[in-house]
N, C-alpha and C positions, 0 to 999 in steps of 0.2 A: 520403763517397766519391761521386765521380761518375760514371755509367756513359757511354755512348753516348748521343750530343745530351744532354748536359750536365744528366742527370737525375742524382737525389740517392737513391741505393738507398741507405739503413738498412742496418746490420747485425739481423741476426738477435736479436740480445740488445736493442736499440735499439726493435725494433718489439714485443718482446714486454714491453719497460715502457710504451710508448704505449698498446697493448692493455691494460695493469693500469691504466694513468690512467683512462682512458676508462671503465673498468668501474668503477673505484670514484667516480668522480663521478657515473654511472647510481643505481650504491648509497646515493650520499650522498642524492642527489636523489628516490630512491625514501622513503626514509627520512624526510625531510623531506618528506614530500608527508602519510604517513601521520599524522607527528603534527601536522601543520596541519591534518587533516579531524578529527584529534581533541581537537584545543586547540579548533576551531571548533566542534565537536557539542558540546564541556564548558560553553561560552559560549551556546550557543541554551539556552530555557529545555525542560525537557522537558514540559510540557503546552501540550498547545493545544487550540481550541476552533473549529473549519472547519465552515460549512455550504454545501449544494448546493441548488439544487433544477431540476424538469424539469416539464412541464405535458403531463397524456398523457389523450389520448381516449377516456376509457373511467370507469369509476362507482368513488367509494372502496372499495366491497365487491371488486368483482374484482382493483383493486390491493390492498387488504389480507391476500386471501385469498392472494395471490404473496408478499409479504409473509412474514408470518405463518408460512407452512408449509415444506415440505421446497424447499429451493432448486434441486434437481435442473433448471428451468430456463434459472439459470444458466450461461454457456459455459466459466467457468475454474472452476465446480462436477463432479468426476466422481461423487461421491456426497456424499447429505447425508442423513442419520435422526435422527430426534426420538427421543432418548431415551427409556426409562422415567422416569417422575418420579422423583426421587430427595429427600427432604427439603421435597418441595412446591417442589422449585425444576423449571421447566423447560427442558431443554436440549434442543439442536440441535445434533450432530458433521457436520461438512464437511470433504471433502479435494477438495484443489483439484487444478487438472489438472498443476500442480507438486510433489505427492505431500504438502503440508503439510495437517497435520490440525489444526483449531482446534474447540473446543469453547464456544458461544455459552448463554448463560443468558438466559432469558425474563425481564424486572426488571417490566414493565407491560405491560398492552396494556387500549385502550379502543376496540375494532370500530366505525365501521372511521376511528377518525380518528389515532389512536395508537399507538405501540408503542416500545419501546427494548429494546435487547440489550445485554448486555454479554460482554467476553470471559471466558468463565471457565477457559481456560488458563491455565496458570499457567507462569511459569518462560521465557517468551516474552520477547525484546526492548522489546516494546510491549505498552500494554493499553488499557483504555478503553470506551466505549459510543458504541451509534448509536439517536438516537432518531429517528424519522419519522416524520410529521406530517403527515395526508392532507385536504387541504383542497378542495370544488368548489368549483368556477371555473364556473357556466354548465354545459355539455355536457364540462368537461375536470376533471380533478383536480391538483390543485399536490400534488405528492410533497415534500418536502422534508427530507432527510436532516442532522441535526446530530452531527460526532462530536466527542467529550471526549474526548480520548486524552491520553498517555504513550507517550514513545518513552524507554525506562530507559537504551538505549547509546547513547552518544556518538557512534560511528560511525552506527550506523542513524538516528541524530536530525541528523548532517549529511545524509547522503543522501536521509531523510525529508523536511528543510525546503530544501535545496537543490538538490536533482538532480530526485527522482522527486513532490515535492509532496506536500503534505497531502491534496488533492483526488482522487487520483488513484484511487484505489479507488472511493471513491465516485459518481464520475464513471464509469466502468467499472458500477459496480450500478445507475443509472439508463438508462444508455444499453441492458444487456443488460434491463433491466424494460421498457423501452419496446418493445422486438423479439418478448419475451415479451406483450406486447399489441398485437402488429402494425404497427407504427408508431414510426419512429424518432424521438429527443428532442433538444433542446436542451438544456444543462445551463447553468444560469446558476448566477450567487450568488445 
């Protein structure tokens, strides 16, 4: 039907199947979207093996002892406490400023050049360990963070290796260690 200046007004029933079209291609598209991030996260392997490292002005003791203890330094840290020992194992509970509470296990440490942690939540998306590895350098310490992880969901392991990266935490825990010693870092591989 044509109205005034030779426009083409729809009927009412006419526009309200345009509006159903258009919604279920949205839907289709939606739908397909999700199982392409998760045909793609089934295809990525779920371990991987990413290291960082940063070179910061100051002695391996005073980075080990950051390290090492209650992370309360940290800025996406609101609380962190060392467990009771529980089995001779020693834990670390942190809740971050996202309200996520993870529970870290103490696996080594050799003062002040070494350490590694593992996750010991369980029932998480992801697991894994971070070892670190404090090296001088002259007047500087080479930090250098290696994590072994597991991303167990398909979703989180597309978003993990695609969107937000392997590095990205860790890269975040060196930058906010470097602040925590005055002095801000580079992060290299």
């Amino acid at each position: 039907m044509l109205g005034e200046a030779g426009q083409d007004y729809a009927s009412p029933k006419k526009q309200r199947g345009q509006l159903v079209k258009i919604l279920l291609i949205l839907i289709a598209a939606i739908v397909l979207l999700i199982l392409a991030v998760v045909a793609i996260g089934g295809l990525l392997p779920k371990r991987h093996v990413v290291s960082r490292s940063a070179s910061f002005h100051t002695t391996p003791e005073k980075l080990f002892s950051l390290i090492a203890g209650a992370q309360n330094w940290r800025p996406d840290v609101t609380r962190s406490e060392i467990l009771p020992a529980e089995k001779g194992r020693e834990l670390v509970r942190e809740t971050t400023s996202d309200g996520e509470t993870i529970t870290y296990e103490l696996l080594d440490r050799t003062p002040p050049t070494s350490l590694k942690r593992r996750i010991a939540t369980e029932n998480l998306p992801y697991s894994g360990t971070w070892t670190f590895s404090l090296q001088p350098n002259g007047e500087n310490t080479v930090v250098r963070i290696t994590e072994d992880g597991q991303v167990h969901n398909p979703v989180f392991r597309f978003m993990s290796r695609l969107v937000f990266g392997h590095t990205r935490t860790m890269d975040n825990y060196l930058r906010a260690l470097g602040k925590a010693t005055g002095r801000e870092v580079e992060v290299t591989d």
